[in-house]
N, C-alpha and C positions, 0 to 999 in steps of 0.2 A: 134694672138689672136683676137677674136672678142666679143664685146659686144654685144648682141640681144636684149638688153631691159633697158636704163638708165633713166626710169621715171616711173609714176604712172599707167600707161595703159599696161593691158596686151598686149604682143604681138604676134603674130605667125610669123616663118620664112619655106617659104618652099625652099628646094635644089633640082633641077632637074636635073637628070642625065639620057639623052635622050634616048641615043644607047642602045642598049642591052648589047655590047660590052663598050661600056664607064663604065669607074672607075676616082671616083675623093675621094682622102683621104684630109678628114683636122686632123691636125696634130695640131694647136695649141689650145688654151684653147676657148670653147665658156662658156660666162661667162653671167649673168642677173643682175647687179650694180643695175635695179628701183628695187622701190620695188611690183610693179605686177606681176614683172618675166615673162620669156619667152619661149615659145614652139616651137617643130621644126616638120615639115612635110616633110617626105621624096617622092620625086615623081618619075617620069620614069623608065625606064625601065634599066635602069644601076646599079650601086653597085657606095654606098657613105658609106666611112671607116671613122669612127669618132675614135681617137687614143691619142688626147689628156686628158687631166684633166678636166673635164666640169663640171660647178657649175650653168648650168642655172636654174630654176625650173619653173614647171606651177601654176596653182591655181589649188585649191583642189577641187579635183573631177571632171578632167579635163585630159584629154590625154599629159602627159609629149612630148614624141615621137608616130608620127602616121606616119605611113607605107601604101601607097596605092599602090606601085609598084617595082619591082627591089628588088634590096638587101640592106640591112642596115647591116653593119659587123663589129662587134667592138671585143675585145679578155677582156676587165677587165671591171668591172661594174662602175668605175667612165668615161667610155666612153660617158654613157648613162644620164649625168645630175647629179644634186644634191641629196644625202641621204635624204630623210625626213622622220617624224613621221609619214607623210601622207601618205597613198600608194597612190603611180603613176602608172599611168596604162601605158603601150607601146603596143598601139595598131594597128592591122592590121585588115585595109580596103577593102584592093584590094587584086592583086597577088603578094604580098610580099613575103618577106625570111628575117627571123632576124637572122643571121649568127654569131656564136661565132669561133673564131678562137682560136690556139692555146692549151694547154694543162695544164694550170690553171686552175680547177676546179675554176668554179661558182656558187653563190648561191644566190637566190631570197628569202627571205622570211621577215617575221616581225619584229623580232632583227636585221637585216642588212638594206639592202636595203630596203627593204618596198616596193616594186615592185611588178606588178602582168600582164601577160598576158590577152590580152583584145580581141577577134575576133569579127569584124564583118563581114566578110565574108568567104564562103567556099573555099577559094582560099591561104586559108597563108600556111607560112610552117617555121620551122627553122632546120635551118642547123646548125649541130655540125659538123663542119669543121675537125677537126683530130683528126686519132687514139689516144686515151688516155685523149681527152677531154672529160668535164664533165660537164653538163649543169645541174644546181638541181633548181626547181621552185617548193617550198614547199608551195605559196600561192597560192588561187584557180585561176585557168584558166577559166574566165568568156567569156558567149557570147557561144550559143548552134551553131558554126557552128564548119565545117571540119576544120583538120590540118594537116598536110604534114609532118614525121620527113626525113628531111634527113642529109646525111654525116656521117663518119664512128663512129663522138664520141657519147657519150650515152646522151641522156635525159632523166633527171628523172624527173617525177609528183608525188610527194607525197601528195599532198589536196586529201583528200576522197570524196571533192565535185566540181569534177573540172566540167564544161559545156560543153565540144567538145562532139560534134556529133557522127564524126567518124574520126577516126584515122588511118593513111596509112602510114606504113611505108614503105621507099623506092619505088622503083617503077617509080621514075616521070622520063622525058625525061633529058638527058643529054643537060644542057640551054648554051648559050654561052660561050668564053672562059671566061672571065672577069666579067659575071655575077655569076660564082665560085658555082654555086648551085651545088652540089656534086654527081648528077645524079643517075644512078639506086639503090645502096648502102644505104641503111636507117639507120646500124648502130643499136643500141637498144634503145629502150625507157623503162624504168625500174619505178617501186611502192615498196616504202614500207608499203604501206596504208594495212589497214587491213580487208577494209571494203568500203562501196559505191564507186564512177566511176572514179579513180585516170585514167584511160585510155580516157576512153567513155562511155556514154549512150548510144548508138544506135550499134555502130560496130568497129571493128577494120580489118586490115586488112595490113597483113604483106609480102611484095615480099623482097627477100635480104636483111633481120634484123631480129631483134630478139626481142620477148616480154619477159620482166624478171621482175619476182619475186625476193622480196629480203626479207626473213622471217627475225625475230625479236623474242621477248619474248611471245609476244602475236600471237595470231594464224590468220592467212593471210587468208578470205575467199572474194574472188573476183567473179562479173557475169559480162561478154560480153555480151550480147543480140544477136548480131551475131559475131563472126570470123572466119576471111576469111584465107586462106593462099596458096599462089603461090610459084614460085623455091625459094628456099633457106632460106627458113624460119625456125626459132625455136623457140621455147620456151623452158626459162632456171627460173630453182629455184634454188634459190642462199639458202639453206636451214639454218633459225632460230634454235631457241630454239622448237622454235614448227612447226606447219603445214602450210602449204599453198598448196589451195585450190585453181582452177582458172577452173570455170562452163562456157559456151560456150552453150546460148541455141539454137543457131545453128551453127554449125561447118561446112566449107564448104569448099573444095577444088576448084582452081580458074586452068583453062588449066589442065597444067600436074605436078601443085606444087605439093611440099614435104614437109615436116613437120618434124624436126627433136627434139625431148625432150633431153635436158641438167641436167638432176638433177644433186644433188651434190654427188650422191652415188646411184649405178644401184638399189641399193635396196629401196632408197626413193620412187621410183618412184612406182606410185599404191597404196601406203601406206602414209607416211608424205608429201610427195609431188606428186598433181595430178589433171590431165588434162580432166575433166569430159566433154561431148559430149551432148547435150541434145536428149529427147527420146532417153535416157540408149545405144546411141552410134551406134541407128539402121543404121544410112548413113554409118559407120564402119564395116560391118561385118564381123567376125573371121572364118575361117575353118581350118584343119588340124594345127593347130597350130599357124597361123599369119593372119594378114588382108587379104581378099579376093582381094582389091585391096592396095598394099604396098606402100602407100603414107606416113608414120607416121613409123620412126624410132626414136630409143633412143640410145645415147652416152654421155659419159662425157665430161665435159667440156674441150675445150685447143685441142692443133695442134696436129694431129697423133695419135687421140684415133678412139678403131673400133665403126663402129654403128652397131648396129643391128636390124632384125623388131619389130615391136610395136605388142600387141595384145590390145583388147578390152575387159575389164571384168566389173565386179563389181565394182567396187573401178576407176573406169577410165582406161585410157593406160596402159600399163603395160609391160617387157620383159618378 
């Protein structure tokens, strides 16, 4: 165990982990006994696993954990310091990765944790390390720059007023062994929001993931300003009580992507659930039946269902 702080003066500890390939885990408790409490800075270019029970805290209004390089990879959220009334911000500087491992769902918000996402640069990213994990950050994601998802588990941002720029899922290069960034695979980033930028303000942009919808009682109406999409991409409505809507006021296909629509029923789609194009879908045009060029299929969700092509109508995509 280690103390970071047994007096009046706040303090900061930074951990540098050089290599790209260097991993160092601590494993026992880092604890803050003053009463100024204490902060930790993660640096280089390696992966630092925090795993034990941590009770340090910052001052309010102050970066708990800051990230300027490498990976920070924890699996349970008392990895990351003390619970407070205050939100803590954990922010990323540089070209970070805040990596959640294992298959705990987690959750950020104001009854728990008190936690909130902080960027100040176009460079972060988090990785949802494995299938079936579940990263939920219901408070808003401050700091108007880029975010990176990657790794197979899902992200979800439900703030209607989150700040990222633009959002890229998967895509990025395969990083060293040990620095564990989960390489091309994005995994999904998912909104229950119903309304203003639970994704992005400016753009999204999906290679190997998926953007999903998750309806509710109330009716789901989202805008992208741009989205982008390359191989393997989808988008899934996980379909409410009511509708979800998700407008694209430019829609653009990247190389030779594909674009595959998941509703929850081949009939929602076009109808309670739908993927609107801006200028009424002209970059799509339809002839004899389906896209002119058949980038934009639709199937149900799960292993071993067929897809089919997409058309362009009125109401958005449609089979």
């Amino acid at each position: 165990n280690l103390d970071i702080n047994s007096n009046t003066t706040l303090r900061n500890w930074s951990y540098y982990v050089i290599g790209s390939q260097g991993r160092t885990t601590f494993s026992g408790d880092l604890t803050s006994s003053g009463t100024a409490g204490g902060r930790i800075t993660k640096a280089g270019a390696g992966t630092l696993v925090l795993s034990g029970s941590n009770d340090f805290f910052g001052a309010a209004g102050t970066s708990l954990i800051t990230l300027t390089a490498g990976v920070l990879r924890f699996t349970e959220d008392s990895n990351l310091g003390r619970v407070s009334t205050t939100q803590s911000n954990i922010s990323i500087t540089g070209a970070g990765t805040l990596a959640l491992g294992g298959t705990t769902p987690l959750t950020w918000d104001a009854a728990t944790s008190n936690r909130n996402l902080n960027l100040t640069s176009d460079q972060g990213a988090v990785d949802v390390v494995d299938v079936g994990g579940v990263f939920t950050i219901n408070t808003r994601v401050t700091g108007a720059f880029d975010l990176l998802k990657q790794g197979a588990g899902r992200l979800a941002l439900n703030a209607n007023n989150n700040q990222i720029a633009d959002l890229t899922i998967g895509g990025a290069a395969v990083a060293a062994a040990a620095n564990l960034q989960s390489g091309g695979s994005g995994g999904s980033v998912s909104t229950t929001a119903t309304s203003g930028t639970p994704f992005a303000t400016a753009s999204a942009t999906i290679y190997d993931g998926t953007l999903r919808l998750i309806g509710g009682v109330a009716a789901q109406a989202l805008t992208i300003p741009t989205l982008r999409f390359g191989g393997g991409s989808s988008i899934q409505f996980d379909q409410g009580a009511s509708t979800s809507f998700l407008t694209a006021t430019t829609l653009t296909r990247l190389n030779q992507g594909t674009l595959t629509l998941l509703p929850t029923a081949i009939s929602d789609l076009g109808n309670t659930g739908r993927l609107i194009a801006g200028n009424n879908g002209a970059a799509f045009p339809t002839a004899n039946g389906m896209l002119v060029t058949s980038s934009v299929f639709v199937r149900l969700p799960g292993v071993g269902e067929d897809a089919n092509f997409a058309t362009y109508g009125a109401n958005g995509f449609q089979l």
